[in-house]
C-alpha positions in Angstrom: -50.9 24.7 -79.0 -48.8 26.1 -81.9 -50.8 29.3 -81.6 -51.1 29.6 -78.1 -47.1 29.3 -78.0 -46.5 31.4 -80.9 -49.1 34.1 -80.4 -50.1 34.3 -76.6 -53.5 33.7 -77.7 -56.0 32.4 -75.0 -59.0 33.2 -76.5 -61.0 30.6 -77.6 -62.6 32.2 -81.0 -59.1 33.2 -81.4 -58.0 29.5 -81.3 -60.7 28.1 -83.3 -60.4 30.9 -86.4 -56.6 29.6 -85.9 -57.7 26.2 -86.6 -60.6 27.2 -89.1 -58.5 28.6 -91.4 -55.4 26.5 -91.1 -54.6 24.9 -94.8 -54.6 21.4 -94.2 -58.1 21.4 -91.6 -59.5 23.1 -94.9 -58.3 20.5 -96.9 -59.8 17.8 -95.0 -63.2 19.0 -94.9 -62.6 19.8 -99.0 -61.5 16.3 -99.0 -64.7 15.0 -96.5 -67.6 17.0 -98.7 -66.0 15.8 -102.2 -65.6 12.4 -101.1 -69.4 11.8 -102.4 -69.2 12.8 -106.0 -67.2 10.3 -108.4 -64.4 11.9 -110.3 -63.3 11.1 -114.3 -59.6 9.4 -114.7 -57.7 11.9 -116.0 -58.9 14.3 -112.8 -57.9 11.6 -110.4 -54.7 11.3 -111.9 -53.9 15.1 -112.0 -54.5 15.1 -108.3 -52.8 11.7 -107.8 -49.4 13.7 -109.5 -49.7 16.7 -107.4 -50.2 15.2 -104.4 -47.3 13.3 -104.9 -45.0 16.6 -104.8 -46.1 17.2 -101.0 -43.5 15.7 -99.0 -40.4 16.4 -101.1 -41.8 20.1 -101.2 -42.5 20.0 -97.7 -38.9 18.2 -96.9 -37.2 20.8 -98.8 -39.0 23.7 -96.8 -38.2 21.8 -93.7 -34.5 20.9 -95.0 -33.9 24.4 -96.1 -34.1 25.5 -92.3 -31.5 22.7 -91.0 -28.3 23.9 -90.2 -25.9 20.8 -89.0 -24.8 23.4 -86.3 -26.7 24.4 -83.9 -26.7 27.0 -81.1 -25.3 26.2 -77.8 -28.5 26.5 -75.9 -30.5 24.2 -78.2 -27.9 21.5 -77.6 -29.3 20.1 -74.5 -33.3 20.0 -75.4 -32.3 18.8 -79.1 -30.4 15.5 -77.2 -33.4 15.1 -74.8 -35.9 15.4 -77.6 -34.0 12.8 -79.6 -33.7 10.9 -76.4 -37.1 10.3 -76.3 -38.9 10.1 -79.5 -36.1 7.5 -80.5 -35.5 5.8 -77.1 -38.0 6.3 -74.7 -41.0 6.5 -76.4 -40.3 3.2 -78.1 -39.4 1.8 -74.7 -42.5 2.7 -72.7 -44.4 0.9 -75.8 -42.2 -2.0 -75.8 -42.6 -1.7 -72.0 -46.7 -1.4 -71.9 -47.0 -4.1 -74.6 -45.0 -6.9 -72.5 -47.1 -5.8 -69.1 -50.3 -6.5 -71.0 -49.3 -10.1 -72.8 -49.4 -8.3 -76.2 -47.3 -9.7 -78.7 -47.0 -10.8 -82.2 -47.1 -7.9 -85.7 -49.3 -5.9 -83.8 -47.4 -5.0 -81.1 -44.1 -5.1 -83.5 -46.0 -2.3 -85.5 -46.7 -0.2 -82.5 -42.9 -0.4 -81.3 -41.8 0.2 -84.6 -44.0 3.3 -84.7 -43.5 4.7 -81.6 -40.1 4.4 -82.6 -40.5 6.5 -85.7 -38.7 9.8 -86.1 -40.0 13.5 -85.7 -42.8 14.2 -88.0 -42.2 16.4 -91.0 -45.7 18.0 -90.3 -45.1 18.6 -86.5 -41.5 20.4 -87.6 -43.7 22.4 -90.6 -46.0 23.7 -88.0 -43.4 24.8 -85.4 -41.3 26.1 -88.5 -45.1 28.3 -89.9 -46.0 29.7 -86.4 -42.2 30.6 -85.8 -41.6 28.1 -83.1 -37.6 28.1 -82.7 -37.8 27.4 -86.8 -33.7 26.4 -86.3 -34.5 23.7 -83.7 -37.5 22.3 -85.0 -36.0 21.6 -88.4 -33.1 20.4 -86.1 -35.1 18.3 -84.5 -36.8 16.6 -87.6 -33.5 16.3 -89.5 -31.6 14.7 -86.6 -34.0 12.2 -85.8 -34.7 11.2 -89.9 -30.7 10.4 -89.6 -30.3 8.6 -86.3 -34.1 7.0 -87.1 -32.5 5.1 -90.2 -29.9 3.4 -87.8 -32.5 3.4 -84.1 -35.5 2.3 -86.0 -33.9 -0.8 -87.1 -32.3 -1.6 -84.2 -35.5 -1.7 -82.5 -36.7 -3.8 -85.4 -33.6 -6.0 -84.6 -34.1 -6.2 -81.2 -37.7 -7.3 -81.4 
């Protein structure tokens, strides 16, 4: 989608070499074929420490793009996207789950993740392919801020 949106492409083998060489699909498979051999402490724990710089390197990145103002024309989709990933999508779950009889942690855990801000990831790959990088880090930040009051009033109020 990001390339499509970004790029224009159409092309199938276009889409897929997007996808082929994108980072983190290379990573999984990396992480798929080495999953077999057994690795000594020390390496584990090397990896173990980078790994753990990822998401405040990735949050910086991301936070480096936010601006607390945003452009006029951005106002309206950034209140409807909010509008839904904090309120309605947590609604239709909470919504679904009492039409089928679901209840208990289960169906607390699925309202409580539908209710879960804007990924970091999603705003990283709008932000790479050049997807309104303003917005999207709009987006992300917003919802991190209003998700640390929304998310436990939806705790609350189930």
């Amino acid at each position: 989608m990001a390339c499509y949106y970004s790029s224009g492409s159409t092309s199938a083998v276009k889409i897929l070499r997007s996808i082929l060489i994108f980072p983190p699909f290379i990573a999984l498979i990396l992480a798929f074929a080495a999953s077999a051999f057994v690795y000594p402490e020390w390496l584990a724990a090397a990896l173990a420490r980078i790994s753990s710089t990822l998401v405040p390197v990735v949050m910086v990145a991301v936070g480096l793009q936010w601006r607390l103002t945003l452009s006029q024309e951005y106002l309206s989709p950034l209140v409807v996207g909010l509008l839904y990933i904090l309120l309605v999508s947590p609604a239709i779950a909470w919504l679904g789950l009492w039409l089928l009889g679901i209840d208990g942690l289960a169906a607390q855990v699925v309202i409580l993740e539908a209710a879960m801000p804007a990924m970091i990831s999603a705003g990283v790959l709008a932000i790479s392919h050049n997807l309104v990088p303003r917005f999207a880090s709009s987006l992300v930040g917003y919802s991190l801020l209003i998700g640390l009051v929304s998310v436990w009033l939806w705790r609350l109020l189930i």
